[in-house]
N, C-alpha and C positions, 0 to 999 in steps of 0.2 A: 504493500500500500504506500508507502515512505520507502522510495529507493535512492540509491546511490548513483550520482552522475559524473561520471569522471568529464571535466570540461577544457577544451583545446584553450590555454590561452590567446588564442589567434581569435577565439569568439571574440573573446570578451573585449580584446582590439576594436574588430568588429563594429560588436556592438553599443558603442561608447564615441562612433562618429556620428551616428542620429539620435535624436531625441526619444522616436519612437521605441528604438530595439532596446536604450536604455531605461527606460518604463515597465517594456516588460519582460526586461529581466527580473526586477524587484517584484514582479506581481507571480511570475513563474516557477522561482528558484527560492532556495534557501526556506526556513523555517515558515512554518503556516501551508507548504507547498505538500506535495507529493516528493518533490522533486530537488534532493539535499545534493551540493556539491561536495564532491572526493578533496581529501587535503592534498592528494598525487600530486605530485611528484615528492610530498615533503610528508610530514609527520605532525605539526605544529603548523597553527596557523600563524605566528610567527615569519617562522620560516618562509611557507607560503606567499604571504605578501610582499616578501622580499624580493621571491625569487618572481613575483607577479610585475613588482613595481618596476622591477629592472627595464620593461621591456616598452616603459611609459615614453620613452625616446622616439619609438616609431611614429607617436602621433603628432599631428601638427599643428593642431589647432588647442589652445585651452581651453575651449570647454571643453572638448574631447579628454583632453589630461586627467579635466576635473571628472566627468564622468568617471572613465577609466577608476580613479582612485577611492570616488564613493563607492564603485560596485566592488574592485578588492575589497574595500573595510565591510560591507556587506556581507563575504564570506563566513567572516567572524560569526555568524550567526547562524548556526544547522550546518555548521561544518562537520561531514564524514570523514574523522579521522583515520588512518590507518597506520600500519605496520610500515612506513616505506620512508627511504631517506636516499633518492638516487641521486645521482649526479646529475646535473641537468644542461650538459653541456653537447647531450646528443641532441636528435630530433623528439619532440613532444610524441609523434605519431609512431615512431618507432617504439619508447619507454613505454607506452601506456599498452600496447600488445605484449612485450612481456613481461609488465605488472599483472595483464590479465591474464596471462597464464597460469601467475604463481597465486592468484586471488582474484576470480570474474568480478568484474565491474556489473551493475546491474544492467545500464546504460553506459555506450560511449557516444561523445558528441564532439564531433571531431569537423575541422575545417577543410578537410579531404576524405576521402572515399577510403575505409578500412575494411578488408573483406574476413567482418567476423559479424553472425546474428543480433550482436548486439551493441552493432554502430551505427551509430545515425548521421548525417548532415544535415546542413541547414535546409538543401533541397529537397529532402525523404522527411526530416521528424514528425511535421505537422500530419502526415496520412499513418503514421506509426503507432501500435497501441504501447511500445516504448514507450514515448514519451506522452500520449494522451492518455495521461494515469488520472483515475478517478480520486475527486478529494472524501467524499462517501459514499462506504460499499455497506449491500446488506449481506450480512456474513450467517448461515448457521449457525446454532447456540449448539456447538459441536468443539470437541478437542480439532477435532482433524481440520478443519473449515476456520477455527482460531489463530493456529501453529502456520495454518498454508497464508493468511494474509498478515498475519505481525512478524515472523519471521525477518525478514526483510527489516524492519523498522529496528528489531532486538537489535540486529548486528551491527548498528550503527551505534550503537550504546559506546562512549569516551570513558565518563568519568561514574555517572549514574543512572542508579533504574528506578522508577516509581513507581509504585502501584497504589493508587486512590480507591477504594472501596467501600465502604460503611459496612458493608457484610461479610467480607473479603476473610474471616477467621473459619469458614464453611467449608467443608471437605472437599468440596467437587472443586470451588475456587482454589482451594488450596494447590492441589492437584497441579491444576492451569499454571497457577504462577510460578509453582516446581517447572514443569516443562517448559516456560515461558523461559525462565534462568537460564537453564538447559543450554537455551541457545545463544547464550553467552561464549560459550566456545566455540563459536564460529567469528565469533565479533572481528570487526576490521581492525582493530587497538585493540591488540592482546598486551602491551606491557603493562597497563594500569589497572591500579586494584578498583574493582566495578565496586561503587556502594549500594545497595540495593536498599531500599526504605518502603515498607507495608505500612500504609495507614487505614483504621478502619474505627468505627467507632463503639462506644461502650454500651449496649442497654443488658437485658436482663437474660438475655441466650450468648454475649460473647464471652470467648476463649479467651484465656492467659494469655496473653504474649511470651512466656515462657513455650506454651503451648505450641503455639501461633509456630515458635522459630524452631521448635524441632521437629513437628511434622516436614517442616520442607527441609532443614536438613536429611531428611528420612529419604528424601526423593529428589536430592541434585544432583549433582556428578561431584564427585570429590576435588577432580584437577581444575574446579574453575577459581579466579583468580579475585575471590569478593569480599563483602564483607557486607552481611545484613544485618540491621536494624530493624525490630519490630514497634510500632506505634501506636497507641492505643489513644483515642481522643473522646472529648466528650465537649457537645454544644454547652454555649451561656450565652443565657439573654446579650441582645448588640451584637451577635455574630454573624458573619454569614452560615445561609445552610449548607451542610455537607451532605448530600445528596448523591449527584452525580462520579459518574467512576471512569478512573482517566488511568493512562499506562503515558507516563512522561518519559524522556531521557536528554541526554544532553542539545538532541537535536531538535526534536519537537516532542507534540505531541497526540493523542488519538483519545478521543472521548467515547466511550462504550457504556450508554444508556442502561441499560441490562445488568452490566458488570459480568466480571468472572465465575459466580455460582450457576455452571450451567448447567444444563439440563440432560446434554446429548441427545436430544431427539431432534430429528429430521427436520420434522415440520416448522419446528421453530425459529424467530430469526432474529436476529437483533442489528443496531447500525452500529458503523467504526466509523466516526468523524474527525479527521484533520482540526487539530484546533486553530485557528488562526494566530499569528504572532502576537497578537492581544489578548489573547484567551490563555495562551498557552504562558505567556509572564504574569497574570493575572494568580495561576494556579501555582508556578512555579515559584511566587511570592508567599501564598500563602500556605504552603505546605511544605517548601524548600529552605528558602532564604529568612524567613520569620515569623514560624508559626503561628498562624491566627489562632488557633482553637487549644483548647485545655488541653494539656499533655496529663493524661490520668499513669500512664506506664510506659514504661521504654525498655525494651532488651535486645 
């Protein structure tokens, strides 16, 4: 649902001499999108802009410069990091084929023609279901129908994982967000320890958070590279309501109506919504950076 777009810097050249392609960039890419850009060639965003900025010489004109350098700083934002620290002294077209060797890209998008499935140009993407990725899908309230459209989104996991639930201490959830970890060992950024953080709230059916963290220890993989927190909240009057149930990570995030206690039957269905850049700092604030709500337990 949330893939990975390794992008030719020769777009982004590109698209930083009109106004138009510059527009929608910021409306198509990065966080709130479908559609997160690769740190590729580099590891660090950092890095990245460095190796982005160098190449701000070819353009000629200043606004074009000034473009060019808002849509770098822009990356900063739902950047897919990964494993990689190449040299960048070959060709961009040539690195990214054997990057994608050693780690598929979900999407390439490349300023020439690459003969692999999963490259695009400027003159193929618009007819491509590559890149014409939906922002809401209706997913089955199924493990298998779960794991096949957040997949994708897990692997892009940096530094954190979130899981928002209010019921989320329920076996069948539980379960879910076990396998959902899971796929942490695929992630693009395997040196960083992933933190994983479960929030869910208090009434008179929830589990210990003691509880809470050893059932999914019960069912992760031993070799992954994390460290969870379990959270247990409880409303007070002047708060917002916690309600709704979201799967955050460094890049963005996906709101899942339903939430994780599923059902596994067929018939049933629930939506995965893309949150928007506004919705997804909104939640990222109050559940990350400065907990709005009563912390009743923490393990």
């Amino acid at each position: 649902m949330i893939k990975e777009f390794a992008l030719d810097p020769a777009l982004l050249l590109h698209w930083a001499k009109n106004e138009r392609d510059f527009r929608e960039f910021f409306r198509e890419y990065g966080r709130g999108t479908p559609r997160h850009i690769s740190s590729f060639p580099k590891k660090k965003f950092s890095k990245l802009r460095s190796y982005l900025i160098e190449k701000i010489d070819s353009l000629e004109s200043e606004h074009s410069k000034l473009r060019y350098t808002e849509m770098v700083q822009a990356l900063a934002d739902g950047l897919a990091c990964r494993s990689c620290e190449i040299p960048t002294t070959s060709n961009w077209v040539d690195l990214v084929q054997i990057e994608n060797q050693i780690d598929p890209f979900d999407t390439i998008l490349s300023s020439s023609e690459i003969n692999l499935e999963s490259a695009l140009t400027l003159d193929n993407m618009y007819s491509s279901e590559l890149w014409n990725l939906p922002s809401q899908l209706n997913i089955k309230r199924t493990q298998e129908d779960f794991l096949k459209h957040l997949d994708s989104f897990v692997k892009t996991t940096t530094n954190n994982l979130v899981f928002i639930d209010a019921f989320c201490y329920q076996s069948r959830a539980l379960d879910l967000i076990s396998n959902l970890i899971n796929l942490l060992e695929q992630r693009k950024l395997k040196e960083n320890t992933v933190k994983v953080q479960i929030f869910y709230r208090k009434n008179s059916n929830s589990k210990d958070v003691r509880y809470v963290k050893s059932q999914i220890l019960a069912n992760i993989k031993t070799n992954l590279n994390i460290d969870i927190q379990i959270n247990e909240l409880q409303l007070s009057s002047g708060q917002d309501v916690f309600h709704n149930r979201y799967i955050l990570n460094d890049c963005g995030g996906i709101l899942l109506p339903y939430g994780f206690d599923l059902s596994d039957q067929e018939c049933e269905t629930d939506e995965a919504i893309i949150l928007s850049k506004e919705n997804y700092d909104k939640r990222w604030g109050q559940f990350i950076e400065n907990l709005k709500f009563e912390l009743v337990d923490q393990y």
